[in-house]
DRENDRENKE-657157 format. One record per residue (C-alpha): residue in three letters; x, y, z. Coordinates in steps of 0.1 Angstrom, whole numbers, plus 2048, in hexadecimal, padded with zeros to 3 digits. Each point is the difference from the previous one (the first is absolute). Layout:
N
ALAXYZ;...
END
This chain:
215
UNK7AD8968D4;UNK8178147E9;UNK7F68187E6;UNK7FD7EA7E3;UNK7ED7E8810;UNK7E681780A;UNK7FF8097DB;UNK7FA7DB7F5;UNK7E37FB813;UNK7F181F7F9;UNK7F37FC7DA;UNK7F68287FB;UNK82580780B;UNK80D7E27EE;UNK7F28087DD;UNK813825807;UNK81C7F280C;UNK8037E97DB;UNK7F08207EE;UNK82081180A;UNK81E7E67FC;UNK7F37F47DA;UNK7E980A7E6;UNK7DC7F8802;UNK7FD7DB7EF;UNK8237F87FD;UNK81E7EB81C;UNK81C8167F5;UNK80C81981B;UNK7FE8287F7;UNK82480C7F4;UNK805811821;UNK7F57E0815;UNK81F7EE7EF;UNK81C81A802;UNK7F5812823;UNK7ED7EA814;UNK8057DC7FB;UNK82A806800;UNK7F480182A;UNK7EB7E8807;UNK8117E17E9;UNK8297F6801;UNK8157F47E6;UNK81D7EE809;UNK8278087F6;UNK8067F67DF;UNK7E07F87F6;UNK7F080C7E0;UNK7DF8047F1;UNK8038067DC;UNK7EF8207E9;UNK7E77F27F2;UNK7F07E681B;UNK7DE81180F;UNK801804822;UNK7DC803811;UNK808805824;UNK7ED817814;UNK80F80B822;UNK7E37EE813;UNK80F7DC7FE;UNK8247F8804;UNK8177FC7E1;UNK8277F3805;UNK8197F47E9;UNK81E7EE811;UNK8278077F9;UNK80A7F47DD;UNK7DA7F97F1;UNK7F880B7DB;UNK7DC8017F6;UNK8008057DA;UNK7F78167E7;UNK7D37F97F7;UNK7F97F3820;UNK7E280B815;UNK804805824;UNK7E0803813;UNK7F7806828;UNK7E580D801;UNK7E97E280F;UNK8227F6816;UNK826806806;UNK8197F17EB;UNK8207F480D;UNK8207F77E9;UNK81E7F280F;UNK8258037F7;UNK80D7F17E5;UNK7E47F57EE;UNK7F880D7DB;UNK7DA8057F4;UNK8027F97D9;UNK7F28197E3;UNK7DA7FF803;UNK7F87F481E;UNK7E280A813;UNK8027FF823;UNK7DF809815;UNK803802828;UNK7FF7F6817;UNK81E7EC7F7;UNK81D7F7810;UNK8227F47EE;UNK8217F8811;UNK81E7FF7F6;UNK8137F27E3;UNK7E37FB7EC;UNK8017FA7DA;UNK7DE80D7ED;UNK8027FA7DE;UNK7EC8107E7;UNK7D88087F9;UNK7F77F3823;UNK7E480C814;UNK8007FE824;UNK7DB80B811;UNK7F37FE823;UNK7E180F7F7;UNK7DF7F27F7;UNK7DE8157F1;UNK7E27FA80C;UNK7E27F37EA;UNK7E77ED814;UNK7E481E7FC;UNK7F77FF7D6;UNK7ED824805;UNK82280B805;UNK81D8037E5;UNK81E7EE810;UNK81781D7FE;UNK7E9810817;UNK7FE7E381C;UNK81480081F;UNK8257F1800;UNK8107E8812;UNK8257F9805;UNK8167E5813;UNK8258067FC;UNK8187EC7E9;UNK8217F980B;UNK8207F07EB;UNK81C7F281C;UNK8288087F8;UNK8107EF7E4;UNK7DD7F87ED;UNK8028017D4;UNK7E08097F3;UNK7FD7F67DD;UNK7F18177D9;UNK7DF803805;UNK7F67F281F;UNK7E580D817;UNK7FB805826;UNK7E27FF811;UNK7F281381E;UNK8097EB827;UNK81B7EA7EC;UNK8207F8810;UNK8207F97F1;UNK8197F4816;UNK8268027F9;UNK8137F67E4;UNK7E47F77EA;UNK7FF7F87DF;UNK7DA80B7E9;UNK8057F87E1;UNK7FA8137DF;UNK7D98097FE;UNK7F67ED820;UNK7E0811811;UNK8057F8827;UNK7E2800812;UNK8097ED823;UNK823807814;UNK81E7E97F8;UNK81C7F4819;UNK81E809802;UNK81D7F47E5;UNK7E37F57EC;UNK7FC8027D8;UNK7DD8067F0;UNK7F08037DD;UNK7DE7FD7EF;UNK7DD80E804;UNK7FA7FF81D;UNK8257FD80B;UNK80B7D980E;UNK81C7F7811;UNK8197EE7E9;UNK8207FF816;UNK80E804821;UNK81E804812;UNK80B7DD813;UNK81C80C81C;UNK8067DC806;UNK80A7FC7DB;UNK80B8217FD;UNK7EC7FB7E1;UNK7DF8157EC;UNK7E77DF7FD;UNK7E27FD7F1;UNK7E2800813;UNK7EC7E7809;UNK7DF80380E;UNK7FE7EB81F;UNK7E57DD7FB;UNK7E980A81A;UNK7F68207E9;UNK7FB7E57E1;UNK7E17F67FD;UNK8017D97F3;UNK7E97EF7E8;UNK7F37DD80B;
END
């Protein structure tokens, strides 16, 4: 078991561990986290670029990387803290975006703007307890290669996107899509897909068993 891990499950080292890397009550890393640790523990690729202004909450517990060529723009919040987060090559992550791990992203992905992507969940089953106080759960997002992620859309935790997918402006995608696959709504429905026999993006048709057929 390596060091960190003995540090996760022990909460008294734990909350010493956070006390150190961020101020009490807040996700963002101390300024020496950012410019002497985490430039260690997380890569960024050649030619990538992370612009002055976006907010970077990585911590060196979980792994951060940025692939070769990948922008993420200026107001967006990067955030690790429950998981790693992954960003391939290629791909651009639009000006306010919020991005929560763990989350993974591959390559060539289009983000566009205001679009929150979350694989984390709060707790709220016990009502004695406020619910920023509860226990989190997380189950990793991931986006496949080639994916376009419309304004405004939003990501939920345990969804998979597969590759070359199209979410529409403002969609909220609560259940994984295919691949070559284009969604909108709330919650998200598939409108299109790619045909390879007729090379072709069809609309979808839901198959008759799964109609339900008024006599």
């Amino acid at each position: 078991m390596s060091l960190v891990d003995k540090i996760k499950r022990n909460p008294a080292l734990k909350k010493l561990g956070l006390r150190l890397l961020m101020p009490k009550n807040q996700a963002r890393p101390r300024w020496w986290v950012q410019w002497i640790i985490n430039p260690f523990f997380h890569k960024k690729g050649k030619g990538s670029r992370i612009c002055r202004r976006t907010r970077m909450d990585v911590l060196p517990f979980n792994k951060f990387s940025l692939g070769n060529n990948s922008t993420i723009e200026d107001f967006s919040v990067v955030n690790n803290g429950m998981g790693a987060v992954h960003i391939g090559s290629g791909s651009r992550i639009g000006i306010s975006n919020v991005l929560i791990g763990p989350l993974r992203i591959g390559d060539n992905v289009i983000i566009a703007q205001n679009v929150v992507i979350s694989a984390l969940n709060h707790g709220y089953e016990d009502i004695h307890t406020p619910i920023r106080l509860q226990p989190c759960t997380t189950a990793e997002v991931t986006i496949g290669n080639n994916s376009w992620i419309g304004a405004n859309a939003v990501i939920t935790s345990g969804v998979k996107i597969g590759k070359h997918v199209v979410v529409a402006a403002g969609s909220i995608v609560t259940k994984s899509v295919p691949d070559f696959t284009i969604v909108a709504g709330n919650p998200a429905k598939i409108l299109k897909q790619y045909n390879p026999i007729t090379s072709k993006w069809e609309k979808f048709e839901h198959p008759v068993s799964s109609l339900k057929i008024a006599i």
